[in-house]
C-alpha positions as CSV (number, residue, x, y, z in Angstrom):
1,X,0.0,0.0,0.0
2,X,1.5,3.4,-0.7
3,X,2.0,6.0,1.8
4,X,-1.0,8.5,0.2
5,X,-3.5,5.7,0.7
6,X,-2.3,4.5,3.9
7,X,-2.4,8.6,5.1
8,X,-5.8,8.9,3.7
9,X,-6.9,6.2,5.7
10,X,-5.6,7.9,9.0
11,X,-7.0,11.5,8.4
12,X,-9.9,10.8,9.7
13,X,-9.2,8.7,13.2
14,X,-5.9,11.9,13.4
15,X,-8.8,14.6,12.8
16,X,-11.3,13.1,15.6
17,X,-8.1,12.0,18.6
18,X,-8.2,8.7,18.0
19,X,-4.9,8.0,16.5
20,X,-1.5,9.9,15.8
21,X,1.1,10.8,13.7
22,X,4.3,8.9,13.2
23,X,7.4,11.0,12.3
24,X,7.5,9.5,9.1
25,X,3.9,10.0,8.4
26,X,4.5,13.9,9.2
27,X,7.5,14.1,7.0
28,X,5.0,12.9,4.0
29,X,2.4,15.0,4.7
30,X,5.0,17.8,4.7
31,X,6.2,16.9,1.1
32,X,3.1,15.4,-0.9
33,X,0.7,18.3,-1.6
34,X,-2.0,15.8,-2.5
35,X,-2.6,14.5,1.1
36,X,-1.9,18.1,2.5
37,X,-5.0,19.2,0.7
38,X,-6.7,16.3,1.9
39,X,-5.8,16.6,5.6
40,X,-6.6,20.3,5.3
41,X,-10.0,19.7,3.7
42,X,-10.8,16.6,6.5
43,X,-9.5,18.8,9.4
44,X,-11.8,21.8,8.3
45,X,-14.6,19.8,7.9
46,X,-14.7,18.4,11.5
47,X,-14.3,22.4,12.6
48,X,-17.9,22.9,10.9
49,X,-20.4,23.9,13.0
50,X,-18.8,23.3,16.3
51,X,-19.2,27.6,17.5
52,X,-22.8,26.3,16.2
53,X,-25.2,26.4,19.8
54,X,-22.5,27.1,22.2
55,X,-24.8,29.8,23.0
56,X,-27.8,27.3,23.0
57,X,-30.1,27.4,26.0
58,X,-31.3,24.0,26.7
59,X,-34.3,24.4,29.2
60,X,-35.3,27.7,26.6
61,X,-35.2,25.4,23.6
62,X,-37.2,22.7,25.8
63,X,-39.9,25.3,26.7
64,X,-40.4,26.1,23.1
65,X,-40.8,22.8,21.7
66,X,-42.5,21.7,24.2
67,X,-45.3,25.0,23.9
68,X,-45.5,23.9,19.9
69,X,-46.3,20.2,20.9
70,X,-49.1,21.9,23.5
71,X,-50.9,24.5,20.3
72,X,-49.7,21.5,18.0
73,X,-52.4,19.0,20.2
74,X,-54.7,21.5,20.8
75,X,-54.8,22.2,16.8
76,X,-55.5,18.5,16.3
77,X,-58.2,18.4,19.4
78,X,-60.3,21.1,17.4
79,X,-59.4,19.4,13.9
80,X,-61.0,15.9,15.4
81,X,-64.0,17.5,16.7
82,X,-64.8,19.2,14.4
83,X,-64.4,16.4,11.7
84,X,-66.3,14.3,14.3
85,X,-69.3,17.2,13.9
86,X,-69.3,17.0,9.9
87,X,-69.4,13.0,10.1
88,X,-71.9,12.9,12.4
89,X,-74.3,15.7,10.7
90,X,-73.2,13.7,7.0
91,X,-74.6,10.7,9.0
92,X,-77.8,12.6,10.3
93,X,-78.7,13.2,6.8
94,X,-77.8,10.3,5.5
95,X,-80.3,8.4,7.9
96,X,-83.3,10.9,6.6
97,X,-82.8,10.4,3.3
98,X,-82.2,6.8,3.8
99,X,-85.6,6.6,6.0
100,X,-88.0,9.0,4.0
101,X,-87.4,6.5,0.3
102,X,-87.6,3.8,2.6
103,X,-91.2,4.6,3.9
104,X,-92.0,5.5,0.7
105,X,-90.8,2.1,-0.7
106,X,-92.5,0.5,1.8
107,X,-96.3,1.5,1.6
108,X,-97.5,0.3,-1.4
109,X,-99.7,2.8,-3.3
110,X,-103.3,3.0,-2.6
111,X,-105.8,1.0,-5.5
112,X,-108.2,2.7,-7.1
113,X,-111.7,3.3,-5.7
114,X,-114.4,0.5,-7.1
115,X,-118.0,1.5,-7.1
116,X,-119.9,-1.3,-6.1
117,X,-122.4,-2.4,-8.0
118,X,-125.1,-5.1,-8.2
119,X,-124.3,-7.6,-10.9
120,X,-127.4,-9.7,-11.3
121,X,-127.7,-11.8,-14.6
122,X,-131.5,-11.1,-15.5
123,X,-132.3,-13.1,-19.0
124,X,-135.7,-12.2,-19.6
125,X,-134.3,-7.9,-19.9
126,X,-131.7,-8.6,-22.8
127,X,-134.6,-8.4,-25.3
128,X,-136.1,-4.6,-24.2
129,X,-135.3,-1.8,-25.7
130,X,-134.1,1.0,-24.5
131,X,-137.1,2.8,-23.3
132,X,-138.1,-0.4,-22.0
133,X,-135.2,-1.2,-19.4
134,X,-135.8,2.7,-18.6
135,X,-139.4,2.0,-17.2
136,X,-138.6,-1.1,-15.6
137,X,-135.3,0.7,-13.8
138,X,-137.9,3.7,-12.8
139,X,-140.4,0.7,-10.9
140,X,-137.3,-0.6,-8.8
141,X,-137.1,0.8,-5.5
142,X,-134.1,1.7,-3.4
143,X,-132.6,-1.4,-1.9
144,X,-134.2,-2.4,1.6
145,X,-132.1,-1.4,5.0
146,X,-134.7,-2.0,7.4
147,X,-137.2,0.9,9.0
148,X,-140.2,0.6,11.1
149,X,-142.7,-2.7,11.4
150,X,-145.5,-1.7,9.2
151,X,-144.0,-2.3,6.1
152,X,-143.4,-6.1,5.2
153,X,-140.7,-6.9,2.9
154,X,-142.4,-8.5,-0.1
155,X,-145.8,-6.5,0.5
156,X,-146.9,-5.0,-2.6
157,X,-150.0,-3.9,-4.0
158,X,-151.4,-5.0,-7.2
159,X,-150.7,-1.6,-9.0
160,X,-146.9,-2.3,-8.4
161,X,-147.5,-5.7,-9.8
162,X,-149.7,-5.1,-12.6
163,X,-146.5,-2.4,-13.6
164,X,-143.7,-5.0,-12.9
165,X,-145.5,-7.8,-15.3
166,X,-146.7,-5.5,-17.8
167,X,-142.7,-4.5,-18.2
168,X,-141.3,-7.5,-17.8
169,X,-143.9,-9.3,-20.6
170,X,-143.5,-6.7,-23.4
């Protein structure tokens, strides 16, 4: 191994106390510009930064960070409930909309109205004109719901059955 790579392996335990120079390794860093650039360029770079925070207050710089983390938490408290408010008004809504089409889908629509009416098959009118199924619809009377004792369902005089046969025989 040559002497430049055997000094560039040193710089850096010289530069940071862990090792020294030899006599001989002194002598060649005196004469071979290459490693002198190289141990001037290792030993400057381990002087970086170190006038950097030797006016640093520790318990100042702990306050600080320690007031950001606080506003930082609180930030995140208000973020969360507020969040927690919009999901849970999202949800709201979403549970009446949900519920009102699901009522809706639910009842079924209501039929139509149907008029009742009395559906009696009656041979002997399918022959009569017109006029004729007028007169006899004129004769009936209104259906029978009941009323006082006097009147006897199927009591008729010979006037309304004289009128009833004359129709019905043509």
């Amino acid at each position: 191994m040559s002497d430049c790579s055997r000094l560039s392996d040193l710089i850096p335990a010289v530069v940071l106390g862990r090792s020294r120079w030899t006599e001989e390794e002194v002598s060649h860093l005196r004469d071979c510009p290459s490693c002198q650039q190289e141990w001037d360029i290792v030993r400057d770079a381990s002087r970086l930064g170190s006038h950097m925070g030797g006016d640093l207050d520790p318990a100042g710089v702990t306050r600080v960070v320690l007031q950001r983390l606080a506003r930082h938490a609180e930030t995140l408290q208000r973020r969360r409930s507020w969040g927690f408010a919009a999901l849970s008004s999202a949800a709201a809504a979403a549970v009446i909309i949900w519920a009102g089409r699901a009522t809706s889908n639910r009842i079924p629509p209501a039929p139509p109205a149907t008029v009742a009416s009395l559906q009696i098959q009656l041979p002997e009118l399918d022959n009569l004109l017109p006029a004729e199924l007028n007169a006899v619809l004129q004769t009936m009377d209104e259906p029978y719901v009941g009323g006082s004792d006097d009147t006897v369902v199927g009591d008729s005089d010979d006037e309304e059955l004289e009128t009833g046969f004359d129709t019905w025989e043509g």
